[in-house]
N, C-alpha and C positions, 0 to 999 in steps of 0.2 A: 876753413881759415879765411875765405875769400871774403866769407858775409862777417866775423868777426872785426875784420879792417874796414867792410864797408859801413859797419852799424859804429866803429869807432870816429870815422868821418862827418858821418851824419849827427854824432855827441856832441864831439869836438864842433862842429859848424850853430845846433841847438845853441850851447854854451856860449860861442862866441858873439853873436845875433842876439839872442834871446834872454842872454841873463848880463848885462853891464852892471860894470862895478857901482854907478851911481843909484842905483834904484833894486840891486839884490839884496834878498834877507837871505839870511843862513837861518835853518831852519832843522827840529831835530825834534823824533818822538818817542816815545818808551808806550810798549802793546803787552797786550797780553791775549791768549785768545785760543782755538781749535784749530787742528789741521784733522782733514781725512783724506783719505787715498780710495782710487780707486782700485776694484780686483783684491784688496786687502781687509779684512776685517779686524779694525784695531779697537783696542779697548779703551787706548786713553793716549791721548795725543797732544795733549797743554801744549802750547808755542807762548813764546814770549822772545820779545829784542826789542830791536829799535832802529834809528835811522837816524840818517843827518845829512842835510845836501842845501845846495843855494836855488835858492826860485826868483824868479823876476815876476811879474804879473799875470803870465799866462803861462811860461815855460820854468823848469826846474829838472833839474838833476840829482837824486840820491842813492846815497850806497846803503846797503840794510845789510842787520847779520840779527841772526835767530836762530831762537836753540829749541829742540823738543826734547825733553825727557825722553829717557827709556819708556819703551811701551811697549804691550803684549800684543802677539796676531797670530793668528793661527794660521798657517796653508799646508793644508789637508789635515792627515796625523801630527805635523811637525809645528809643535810651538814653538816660536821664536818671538824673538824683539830687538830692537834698535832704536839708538836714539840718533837723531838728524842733527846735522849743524848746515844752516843755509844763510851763503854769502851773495848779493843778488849788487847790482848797478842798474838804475831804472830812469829809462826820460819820464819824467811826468808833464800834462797838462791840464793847467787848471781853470777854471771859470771864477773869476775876477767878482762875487755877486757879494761885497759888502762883507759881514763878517764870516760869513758861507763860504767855502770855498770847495767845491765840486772838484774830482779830477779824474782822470784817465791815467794810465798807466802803461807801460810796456819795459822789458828789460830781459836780462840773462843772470843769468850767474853760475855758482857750484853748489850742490847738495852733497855733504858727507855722511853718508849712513855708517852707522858704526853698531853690526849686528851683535848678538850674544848667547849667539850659538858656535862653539866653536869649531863644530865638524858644518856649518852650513856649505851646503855646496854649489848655492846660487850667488852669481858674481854678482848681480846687477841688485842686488840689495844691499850691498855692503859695499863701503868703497868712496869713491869721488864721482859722480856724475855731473856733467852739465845740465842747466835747465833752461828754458825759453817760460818767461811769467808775462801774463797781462791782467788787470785789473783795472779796479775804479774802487773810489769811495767817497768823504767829503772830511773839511777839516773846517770845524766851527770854534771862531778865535772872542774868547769872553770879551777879551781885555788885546792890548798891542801887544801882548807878547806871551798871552796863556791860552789854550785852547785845547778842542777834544779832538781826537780822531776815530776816525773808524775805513778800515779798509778790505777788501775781499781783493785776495788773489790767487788765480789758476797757474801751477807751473808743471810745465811742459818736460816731463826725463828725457834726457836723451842719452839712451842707454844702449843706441847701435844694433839692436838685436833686430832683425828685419822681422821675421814675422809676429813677432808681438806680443806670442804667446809661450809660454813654457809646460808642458806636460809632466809632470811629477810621476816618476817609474811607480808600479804599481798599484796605483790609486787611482788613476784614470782622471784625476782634477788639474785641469790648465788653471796658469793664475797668468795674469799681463803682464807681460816684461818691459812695459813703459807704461807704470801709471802714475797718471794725473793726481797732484796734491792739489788741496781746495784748504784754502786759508781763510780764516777769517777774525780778526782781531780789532779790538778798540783798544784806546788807550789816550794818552796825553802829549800835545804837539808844544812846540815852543819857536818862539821864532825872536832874532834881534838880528 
């Protein structure tokens, strides 16, 4: 709770510093793209959403929400699947280089896994988790207010589970009980 009030601090300070009314764009993309996990072998993992947040020159702020389809994975004998809905708030910084623009990324959010199995007996796939994401990518602007995107981002489960792993009764197959999503998506930026 400590570090979600102190990384609210550090927004709210970002924000107030870094993005003034007279020189922010508000800024908004629509992706389309792949997710995989780690520990999980999934078949098909489409993502798509979008974003929208204010940027100043070098600093910005956005909120993103993304949805995956249903998708199949096996651990061990038992098939299953789940579709994701991930809600994130992310500081970005960016490099200022003409119609280029280079960024960095860091943020949090929630992940809803929504499995579809309905005897599954693992909590940590199903459910609401927090997630810690960082990333980078670039946003190349045609025109003042049309442009592409492309972004890659790692987010972190935090699913509580201290050792890591989960042993499946009779199978003898551990699968991770916090694995890492890897995102990656293009798609179209807009900015006024």
């Amino acid at each position: 709770m400590r570090r979600t009030v102190t990384l609210s601090y550090v927004v709210a300070l970002v924000l107030t510093v870094g993005v003034g009314t007279a020189n922010a764009d508000a800024e908004a993309s629509i992706y389309f793209g792949r997710t995989s996990a780690t520990g999980l072998v999934l078949e098909d993992m489409s993502t798509f959403g979008g974003t929208i947040g204010a940027f100043s020159r070098i600093f910005g702020f956005e909120f993103g929400l993304e949805y995956s389809p249903t998708t199949s994975f096996d651990v061990g004998p038992i098939a299953a699947g789940a579709s994701i809905l991930n809600v994130m708030g992310n500081l970005v910084v960016q490099i200022p280089a003409g119609p280029v623009l280079p960024y960095g990324t860091v943020g949090y959010g929630a992940i809803v896994a929504n499995t579809n199995v309905s005897d599954w007996p693992f909590d940590f796939l199903g459910g609401t988790t927090g997630a810690f994401n960082f990333g980078f990518g670039a946003k190349v602007f045609f025109s003042e207010s049309i442009g592409l995107r492309v972004d890659y981002r790692r987010f972190a489960l935090q699913t509580g589970d201290g050792d890591g792993e989960l042993r499946i009764p009779l199978t003898g197959i551990t699968i991770d009980t916090n694995p890492d999503l890897n995102r990656f998506v293009i798609g179209a930026a807009f900015r006024w």
